[in-house]
C-alpha positions in Angstrom: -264.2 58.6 28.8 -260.3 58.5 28.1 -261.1 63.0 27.5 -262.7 63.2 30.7 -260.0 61.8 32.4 -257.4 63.4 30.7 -259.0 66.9 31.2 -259.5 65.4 34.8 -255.8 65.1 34.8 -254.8 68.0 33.9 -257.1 70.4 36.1 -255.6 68.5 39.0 -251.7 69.1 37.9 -252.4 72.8 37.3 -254.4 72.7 40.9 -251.0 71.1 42.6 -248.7 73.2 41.0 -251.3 76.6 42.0 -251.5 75.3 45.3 -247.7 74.8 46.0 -246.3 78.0 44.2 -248.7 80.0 47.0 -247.8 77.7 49.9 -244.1 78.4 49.0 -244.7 81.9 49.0 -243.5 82.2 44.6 -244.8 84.6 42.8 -245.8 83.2 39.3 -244.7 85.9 37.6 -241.1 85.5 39.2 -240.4 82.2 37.3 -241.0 81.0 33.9 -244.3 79.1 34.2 -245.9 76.3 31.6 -248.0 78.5 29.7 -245.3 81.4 28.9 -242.9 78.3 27.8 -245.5 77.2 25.1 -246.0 80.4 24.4 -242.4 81.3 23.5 -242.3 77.7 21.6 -244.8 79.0 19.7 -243.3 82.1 18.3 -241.1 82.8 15.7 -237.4 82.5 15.5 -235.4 85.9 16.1 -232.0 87.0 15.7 -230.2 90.1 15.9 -227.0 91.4 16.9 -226.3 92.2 20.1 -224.1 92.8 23.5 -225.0 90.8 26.8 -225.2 94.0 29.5 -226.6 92.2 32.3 -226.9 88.8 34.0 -229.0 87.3 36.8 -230.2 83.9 38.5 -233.6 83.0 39.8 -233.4 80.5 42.8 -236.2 78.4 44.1 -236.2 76.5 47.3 -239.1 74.7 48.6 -237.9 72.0 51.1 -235.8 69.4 49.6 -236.5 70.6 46.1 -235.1 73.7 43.9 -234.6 74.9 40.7 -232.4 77.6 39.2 -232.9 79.9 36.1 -230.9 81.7 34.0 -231.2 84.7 32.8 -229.2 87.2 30.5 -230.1 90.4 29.1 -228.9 91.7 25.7 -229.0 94.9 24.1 -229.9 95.2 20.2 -228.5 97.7 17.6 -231.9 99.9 17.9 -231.2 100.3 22.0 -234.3 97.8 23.0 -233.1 95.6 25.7 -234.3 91.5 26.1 -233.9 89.6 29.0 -233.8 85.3 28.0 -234.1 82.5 29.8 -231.5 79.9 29.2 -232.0 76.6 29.8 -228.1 75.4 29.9 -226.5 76.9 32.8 -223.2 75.9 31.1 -224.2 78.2 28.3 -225.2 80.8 31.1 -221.5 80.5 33.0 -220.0 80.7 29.4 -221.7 84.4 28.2 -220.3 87.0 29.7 -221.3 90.4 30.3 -219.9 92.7 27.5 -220.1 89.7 24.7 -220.9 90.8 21.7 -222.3 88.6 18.5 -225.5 87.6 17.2 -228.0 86.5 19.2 -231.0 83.7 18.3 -234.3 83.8 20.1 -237.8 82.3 20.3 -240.4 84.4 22.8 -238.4 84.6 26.0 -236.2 81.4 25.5 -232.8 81.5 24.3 -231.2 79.3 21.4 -228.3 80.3 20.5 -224.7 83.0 20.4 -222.4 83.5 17.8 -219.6 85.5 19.2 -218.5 88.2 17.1 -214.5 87.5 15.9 -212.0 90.1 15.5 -210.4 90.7 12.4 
């Protein structure tokens, strides 16, 4: 009984969430939803060095609520180009286009920047 309520449960939340994204007018693929999240939690770690070439911010409003995410786009040694989501905007404000160090990854998710120091 507790499964069936549970899967009860969940249907609904995924229902709401469905239901408001369309009333809002947000396209899912514009923001980082629950299933590419677990997906990126479920890959492996990455890391590579790397120069941050571009930056952006996603903004949603839907009446008294929003939410901003943080994006930042890096270049590796071999020319491909990843944009991350990062979670800390403080993190976000601190990289700056033209930083270069190495970069940590999991799916689309940020973890982590080690500048690169002079010497």
């Amino acid at each position: 009984m507790f499964v069936i309520g549970l899967f009860v449960l969940v249907i609904t939340v995924f229902v709401v969430i469905v239901v408001r994204s369309v009333k809002r007018g947000v396209s899912l693929n514009d923001s980082p939803d629950f299933i590419s999240l677990m997906q990126s939690m479920s890959s492996p770690d990455m890391s590579s060095w790397a120069r941050v070439i571009n930056a952006r911010r996603l903004e949603n409003h839907a009446g008294e609520s929003s939410s901003i995410h943080h994006f930042k786009t890096f270049e590796l040694p071999d020319g491909q180009r990843i944009e991350l989501l990062i979670g800390d905007p403080r993190i976000a404000d601190q990289l700056l286009i033209g930083d270069v160090g190495t970069v940590k990854w999991r799916g689309n998710l940020f973890t982590n920047f080690q500048p690169e120091t002079l010497r």
